[in-house]
N, C-alpha and C positions, 0 to 999 in steps of 0.2 A: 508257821509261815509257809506260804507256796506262793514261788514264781510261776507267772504268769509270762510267757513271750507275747512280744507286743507286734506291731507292722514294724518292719525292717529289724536292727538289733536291740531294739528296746525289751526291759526284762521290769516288770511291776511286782510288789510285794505285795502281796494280798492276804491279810491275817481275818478274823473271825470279822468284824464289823468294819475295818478297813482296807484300803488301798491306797496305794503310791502316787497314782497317776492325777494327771489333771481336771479329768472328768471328774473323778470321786470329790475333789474338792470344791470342784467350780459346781457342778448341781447337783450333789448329793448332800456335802455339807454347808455351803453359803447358799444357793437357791430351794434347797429342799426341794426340786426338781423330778428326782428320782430316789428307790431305797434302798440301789445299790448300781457299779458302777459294772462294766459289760465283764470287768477282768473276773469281780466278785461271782457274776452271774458263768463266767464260764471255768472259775472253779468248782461251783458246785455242781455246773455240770460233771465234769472231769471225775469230782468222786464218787457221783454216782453210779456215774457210767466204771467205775475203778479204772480209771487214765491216770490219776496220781501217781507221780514217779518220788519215791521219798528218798533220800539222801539227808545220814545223821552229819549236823555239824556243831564246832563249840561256839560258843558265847560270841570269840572275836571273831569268826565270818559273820555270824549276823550283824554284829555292829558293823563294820565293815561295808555289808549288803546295803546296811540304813544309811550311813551316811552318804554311799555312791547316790542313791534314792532311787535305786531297783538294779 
């Protein structure tokens, strides 16, 4: 999972085929719109470019993380 900072304090979860955010579901999964949402696209920038900051954590921050919803 990588956070993704959004505009102002917002923070997205961004896993291998999904995201948190609104867009990911509004036209990526119900409009099929697009096939992937800007957070997704600018993770992958991020690792390519190696900007990924990792930090290990357990089990209950991630749950945690999901249930805030980023």
């Amino acid at each position: 999972m990588i956070q993704v900072k959004g505009q102002g304090s917002e923070c997205y979860n961004v896993f291998n085929e999904f995201c948190t955010c609104q867009g990911f579901f509004f036209d990526v999964l119900n409009k099929q719109e697009a096939s992937c949402c800007k957070h997704q696209l600018a993770t992958r920038i991020a690792q390519a470019l190696g900007k990924v900051r990792e930090n290990t954590v357990n089990d209950l921050v991630i749950a945690e993380l999901l249930q805030e919803g980023g």
